[in-house]
C-alpha positions as CSV (number, residue, x, y, z in Angstrom):
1,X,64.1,78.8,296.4
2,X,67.2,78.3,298.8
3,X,69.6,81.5,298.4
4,X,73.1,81.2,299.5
5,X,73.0,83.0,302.5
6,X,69.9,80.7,304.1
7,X,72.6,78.2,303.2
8,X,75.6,78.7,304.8
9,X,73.8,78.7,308.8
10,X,77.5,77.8,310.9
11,X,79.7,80.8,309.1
12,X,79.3,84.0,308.7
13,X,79.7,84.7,304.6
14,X,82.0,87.7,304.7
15,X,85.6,87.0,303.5
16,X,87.1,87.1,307.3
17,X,84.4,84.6,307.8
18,X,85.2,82.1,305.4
19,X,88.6,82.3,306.2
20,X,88.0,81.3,309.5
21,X,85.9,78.4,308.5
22,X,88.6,77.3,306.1
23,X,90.8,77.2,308.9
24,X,89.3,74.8,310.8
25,X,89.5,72.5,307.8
26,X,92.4,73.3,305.8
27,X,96.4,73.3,307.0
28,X,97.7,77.1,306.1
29,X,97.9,78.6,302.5
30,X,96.5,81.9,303.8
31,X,96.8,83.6,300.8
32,X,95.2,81.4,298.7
33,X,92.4,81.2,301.6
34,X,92.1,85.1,301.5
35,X,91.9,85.3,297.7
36,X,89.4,82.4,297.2
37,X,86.9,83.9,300.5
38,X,86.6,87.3,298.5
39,X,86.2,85.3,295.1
40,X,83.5,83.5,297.0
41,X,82.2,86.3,298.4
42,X,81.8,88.8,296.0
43,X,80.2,86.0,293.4
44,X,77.7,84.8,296.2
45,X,76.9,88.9,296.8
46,X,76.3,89.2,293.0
47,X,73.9,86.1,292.9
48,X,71.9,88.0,296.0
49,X,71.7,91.1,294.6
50,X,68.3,92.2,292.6
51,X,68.5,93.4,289.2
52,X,67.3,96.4,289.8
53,X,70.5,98.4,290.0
54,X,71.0,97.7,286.3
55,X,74.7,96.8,287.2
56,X,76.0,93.6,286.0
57,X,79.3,92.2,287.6
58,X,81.3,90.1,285.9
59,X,82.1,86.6,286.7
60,X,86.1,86.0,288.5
61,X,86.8,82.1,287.5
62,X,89.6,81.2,289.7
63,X,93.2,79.3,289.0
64,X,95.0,77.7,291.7
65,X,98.5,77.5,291.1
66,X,100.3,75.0,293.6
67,X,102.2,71.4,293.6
68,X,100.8,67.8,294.0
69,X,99.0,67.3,297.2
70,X,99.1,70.9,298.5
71,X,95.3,71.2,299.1
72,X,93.7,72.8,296.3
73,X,91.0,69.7,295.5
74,X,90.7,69.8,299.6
75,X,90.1,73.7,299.9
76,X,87.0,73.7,296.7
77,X,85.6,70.8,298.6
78,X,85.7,73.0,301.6
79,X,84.1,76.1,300.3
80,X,81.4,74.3,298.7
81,X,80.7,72.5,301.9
82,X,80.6,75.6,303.5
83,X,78.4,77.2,301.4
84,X,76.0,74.3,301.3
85,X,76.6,74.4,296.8
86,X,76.9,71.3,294.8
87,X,80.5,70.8,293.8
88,X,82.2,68.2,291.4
89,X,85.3,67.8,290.6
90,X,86.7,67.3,286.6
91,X,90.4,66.1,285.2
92,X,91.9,68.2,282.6
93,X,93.7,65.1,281.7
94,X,90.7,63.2,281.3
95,X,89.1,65.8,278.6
96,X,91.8,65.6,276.6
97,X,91.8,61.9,276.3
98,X,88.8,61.5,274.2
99,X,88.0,62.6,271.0
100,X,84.1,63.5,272.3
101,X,85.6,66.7,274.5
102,X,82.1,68.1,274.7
103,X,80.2,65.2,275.3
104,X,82.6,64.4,278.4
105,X,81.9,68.6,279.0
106,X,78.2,68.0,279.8
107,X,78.8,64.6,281.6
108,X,80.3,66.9,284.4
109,X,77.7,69.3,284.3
110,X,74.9,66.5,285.1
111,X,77.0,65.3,287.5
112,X,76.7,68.9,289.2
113,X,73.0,68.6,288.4
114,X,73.0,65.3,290.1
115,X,74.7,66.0,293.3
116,X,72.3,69.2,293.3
117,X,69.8,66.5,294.0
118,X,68.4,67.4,290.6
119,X,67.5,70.8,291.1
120,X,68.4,72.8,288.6
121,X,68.6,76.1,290.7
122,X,71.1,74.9,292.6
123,X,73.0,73.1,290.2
124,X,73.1,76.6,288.6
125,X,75.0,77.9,291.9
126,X,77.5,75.4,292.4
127,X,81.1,75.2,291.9
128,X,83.3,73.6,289.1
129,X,86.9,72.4,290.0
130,X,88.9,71.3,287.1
131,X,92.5,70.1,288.4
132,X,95.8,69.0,286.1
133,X,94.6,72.3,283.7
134,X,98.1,73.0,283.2
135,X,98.5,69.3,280.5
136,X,95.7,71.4,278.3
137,X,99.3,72.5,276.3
138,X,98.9,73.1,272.7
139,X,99.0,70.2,270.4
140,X,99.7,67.6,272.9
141,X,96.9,65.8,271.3
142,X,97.2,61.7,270.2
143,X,95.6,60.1,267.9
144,X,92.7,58.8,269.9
145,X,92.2,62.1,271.6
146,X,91.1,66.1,271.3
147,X,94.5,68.6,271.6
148,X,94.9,70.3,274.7
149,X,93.9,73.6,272.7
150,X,90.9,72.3,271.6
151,X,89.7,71.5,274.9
152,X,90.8,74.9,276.4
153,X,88.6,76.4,273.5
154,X,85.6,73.9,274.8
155,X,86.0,75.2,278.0
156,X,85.7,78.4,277.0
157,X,81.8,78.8,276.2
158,X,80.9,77.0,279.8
159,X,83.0,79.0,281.8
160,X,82.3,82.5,280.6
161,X,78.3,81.5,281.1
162,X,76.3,79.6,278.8
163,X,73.4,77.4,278.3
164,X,74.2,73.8,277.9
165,X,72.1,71.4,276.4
166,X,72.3,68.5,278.3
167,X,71.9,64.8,277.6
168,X,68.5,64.0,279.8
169,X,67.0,66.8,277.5
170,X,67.8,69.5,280.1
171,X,69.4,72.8,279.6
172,X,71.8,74.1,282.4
173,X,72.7,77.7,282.6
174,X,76.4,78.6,283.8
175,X,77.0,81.8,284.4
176,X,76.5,81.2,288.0
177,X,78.5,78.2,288.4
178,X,82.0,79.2,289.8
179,X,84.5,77.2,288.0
180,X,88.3,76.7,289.4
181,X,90.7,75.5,287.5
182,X,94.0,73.7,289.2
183,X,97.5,73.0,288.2
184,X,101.2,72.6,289.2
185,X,102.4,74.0,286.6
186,X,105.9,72.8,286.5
187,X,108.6,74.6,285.2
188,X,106.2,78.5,284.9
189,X,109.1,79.5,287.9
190,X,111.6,79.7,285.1
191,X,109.3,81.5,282.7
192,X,108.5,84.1,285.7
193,X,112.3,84.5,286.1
194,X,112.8,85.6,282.6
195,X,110.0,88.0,282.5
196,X,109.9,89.6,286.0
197,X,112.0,92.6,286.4
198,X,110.6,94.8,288.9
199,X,113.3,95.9,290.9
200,X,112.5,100.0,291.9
201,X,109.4,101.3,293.4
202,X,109.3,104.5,294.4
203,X,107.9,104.5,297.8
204,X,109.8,104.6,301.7
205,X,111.9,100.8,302.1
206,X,109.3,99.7,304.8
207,X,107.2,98.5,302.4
208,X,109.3,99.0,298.9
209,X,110.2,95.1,299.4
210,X,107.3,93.5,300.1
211,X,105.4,95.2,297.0
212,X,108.8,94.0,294.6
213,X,108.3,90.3,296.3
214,X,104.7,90.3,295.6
215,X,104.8,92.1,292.2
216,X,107.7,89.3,291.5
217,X,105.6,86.2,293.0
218,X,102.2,87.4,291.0
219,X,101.7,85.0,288.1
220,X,101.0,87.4,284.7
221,X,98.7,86.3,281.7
222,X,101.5,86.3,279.7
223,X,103.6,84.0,281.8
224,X,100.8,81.2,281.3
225,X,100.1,81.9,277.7
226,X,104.5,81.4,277.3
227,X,103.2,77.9,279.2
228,X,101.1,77.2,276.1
229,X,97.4,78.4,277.7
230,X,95.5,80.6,274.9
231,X,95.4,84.0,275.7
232,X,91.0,83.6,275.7
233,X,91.3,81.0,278.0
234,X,93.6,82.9,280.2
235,X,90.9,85.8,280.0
236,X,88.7,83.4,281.4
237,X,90.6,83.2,284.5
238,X,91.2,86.7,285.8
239,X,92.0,85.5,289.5
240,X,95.3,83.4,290.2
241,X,96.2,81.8,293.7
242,X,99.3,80.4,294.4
243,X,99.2,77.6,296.7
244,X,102.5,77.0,298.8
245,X,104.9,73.9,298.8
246,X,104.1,72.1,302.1
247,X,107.0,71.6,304.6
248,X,107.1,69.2,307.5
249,X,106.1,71.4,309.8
250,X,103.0,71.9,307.9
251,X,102.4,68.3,306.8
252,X,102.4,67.7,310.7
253,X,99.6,70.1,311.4
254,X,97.7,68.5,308.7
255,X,97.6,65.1,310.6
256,X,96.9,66.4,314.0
257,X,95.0,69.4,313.6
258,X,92.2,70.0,311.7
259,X,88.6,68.9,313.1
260,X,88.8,65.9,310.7
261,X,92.3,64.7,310.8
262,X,93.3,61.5,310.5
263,X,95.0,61.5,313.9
264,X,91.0,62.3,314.9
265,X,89.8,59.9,312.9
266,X,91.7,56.8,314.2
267,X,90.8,57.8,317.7
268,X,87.7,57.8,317.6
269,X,87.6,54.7,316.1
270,X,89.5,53.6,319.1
271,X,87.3,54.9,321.5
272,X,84.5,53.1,320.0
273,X,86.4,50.2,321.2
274,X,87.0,51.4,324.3
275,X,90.8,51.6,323.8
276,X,93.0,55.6,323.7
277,X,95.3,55.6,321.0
278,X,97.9,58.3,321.8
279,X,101.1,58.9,319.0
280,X,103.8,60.3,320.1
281,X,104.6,63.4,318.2
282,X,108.2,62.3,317.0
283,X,105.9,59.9,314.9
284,X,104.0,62.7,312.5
285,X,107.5,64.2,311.7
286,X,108.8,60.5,310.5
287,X,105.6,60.3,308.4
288,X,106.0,63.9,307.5
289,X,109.6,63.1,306.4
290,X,108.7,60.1,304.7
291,X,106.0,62.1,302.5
292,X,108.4,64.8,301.1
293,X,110.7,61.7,300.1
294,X,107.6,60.5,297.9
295,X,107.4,64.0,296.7
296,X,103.0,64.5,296.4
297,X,102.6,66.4,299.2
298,X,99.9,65.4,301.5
299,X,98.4,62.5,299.5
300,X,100.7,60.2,300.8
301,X,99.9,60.7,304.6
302,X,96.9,58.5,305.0
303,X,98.4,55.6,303.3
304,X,102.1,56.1,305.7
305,X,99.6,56.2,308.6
306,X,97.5,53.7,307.6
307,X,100.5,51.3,306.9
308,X,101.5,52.2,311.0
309,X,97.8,51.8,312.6
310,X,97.0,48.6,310.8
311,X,98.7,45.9,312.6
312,X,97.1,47.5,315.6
313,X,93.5,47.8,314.4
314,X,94.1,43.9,313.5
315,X,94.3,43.0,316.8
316,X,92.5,45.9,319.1
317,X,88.9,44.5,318.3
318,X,89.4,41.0,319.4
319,X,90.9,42.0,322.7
320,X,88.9,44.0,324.6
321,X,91.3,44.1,327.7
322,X,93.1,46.5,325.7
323,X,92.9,49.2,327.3
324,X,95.5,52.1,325.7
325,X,98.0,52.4,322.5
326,X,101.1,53.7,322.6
327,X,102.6,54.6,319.3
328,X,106.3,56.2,320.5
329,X,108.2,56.0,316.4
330,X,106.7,55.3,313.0
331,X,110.0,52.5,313.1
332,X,109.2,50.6,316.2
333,X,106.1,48.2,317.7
334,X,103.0,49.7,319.2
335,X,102.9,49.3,323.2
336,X,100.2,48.2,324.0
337,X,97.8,48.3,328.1
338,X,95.9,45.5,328.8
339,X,94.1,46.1,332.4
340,X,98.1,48.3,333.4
341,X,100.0,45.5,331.8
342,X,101.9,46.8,328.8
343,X,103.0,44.2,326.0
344,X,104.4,45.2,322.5
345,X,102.1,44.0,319.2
């Protein structure tokens, strides 16, 4: 049997240590990145740990609490690539669109099962991420689908640790399987400005401030169950991240500097043809400007880029005396070296 330590070889699985990894992967959020690497780290402990102490810790589900396109499908994906666990992803949305909630319930889990390449063991240690959690609001149910309530309640059972019977005759236990729930929850801000009113703490001003701003910022039970969450469903989800609007500078970094960005990506596939591809960096702040205007954070860079690069990667692979690309502004031609004389495509 594979534990999760003999698979996670490249990081080291303390919380610093995760971080660290995330970093290399996922454009800031260091908050969030803190809270999720001890959520990780503690539940990963607790699955090492013998019986023998007679001590049973509790499961910490987690809710990430963020805009459109701010990383929080991107930063599960991450973890559970880090950790080596099978990890599937599940739309809220999608549940309450059917009238066969539990049915669509244990579809995900064999999906985990499958990506666990059928073992059941590590099926059992993998990680759940359920986005768009925040549409689950009471009777917002049609006629052709299961209310948001009653799929909260169905959610319930499986996240708290259960055995599910599932459709190929197997039975899939989950109290091991980490789920995370995701939302933007849009328009909680004004519900956290009627309810938060901690202005005095009695300790010196140096750090008076800073605990009033986080006390302020922290999203209570109470504030999701105004939303129209049950209060047993919030139960279920005793850890809460908030995940940051991204600004340009940050949309930026996201194109240029993780190991797998797409600024990496499209060089490489130039270099394979022999050709360097270098973007000015005037360029990432257009498409970084650009992407706010659309208003879904980072899921509108590839397609901006990918607009840019095109007309280039037309042409690059049928001219190999192309040497180097120039991209100098999002708005203007690509200059373009063949053998040190430049032309404009």
């Amino acid at each position: 049997m594979q534990t999760p330590t003999e698979a996670v070889p490249k990081i080291k699985l303390t919380p610093s240590g995760i971080v660290r990894y995330l970093d290399q992967h996922v454009v800031g959020q260091d908050d969030a990145k803190k809270i999720l690497a001890v959520v990780v780290y503690a539940h990963y402990k607790k699955l090492l740990k013998s019986q023998d102490s007679g001590i049973e810790i509790a499961k910490s589900n987690v809710l990430l609490i963020g805009p459109t396109g701010t990383g929080k499908t991107l930063m599960c994906e991450t973890l559970a690539r880090a950790l080596k666990v099978p990890f599937v992803t599940a739309d809220a949305t999608s549940l309450a669109q059917t009238k066969y909630v539990n049915e669509e319930i244990d579809a995900v889990l064999l999906r985990l099962l499958d990506k666990a390449g059928g073992s059941m063991t590590k099926a059992q240690n993998g990680i759940v991420f359920i986005d768009e959690i925040d549409k689950l609001k009471a009777g917002n149910g049609a006629a052709n689908s299961t209310s948001g309530e009653a799929v909260q309640h169905a959610l319930l059972k499986i996240m708290e640790g259960s055995l599910v019977n599932l459709g190929n005759g197997q039975a899939i236990d989950t109290a091991n399987i980490l789920f995370i729930c995701g939302g933007a929850f849009v328009g909680l801000e004004h519900i956290m400005a009627k309810t938060h009113a901690f202005g005095f703490v009695s300790i010196n001003d140096s750090n008076n401030q800073k605990i009033l701003n986080r006390l302020n910022s922290r999203v209570k039970p109470t504030d999701l169950i105004e939303f129209g969450l049950i209060p047993e469903f919030t139960g279920r989800l005793p850890i809460i991240a908030n995940m940051l609007a991204l600004s340009k500078e940050m949309l930026v970094k996201i194109m240029t500097e993780p190991k797998n960005c797409i600024y990496n990506q499209f060089r490489e596939i130039m270099k394979n043809e022999g050709v360097e591809l270098t973007i000015d960096p005037r360029v990432f702040e257009e498409i970084s400007e650009l992407a706010i205007e659309y208003k879904v954070g980072a899921r509108s860079l590839r397609g901006i880029f990918e607009e840019m690069i095109t007309p280039v990667l037309y042409v690059v692979p049928d001219q190999p005396d192309i040497r180097q690309v120039m991209i100098r502004s999002l708005f203007e031609d690509a200059e373009m070296v063949r053998d040190a004389s430049p032309v404009q495509i």
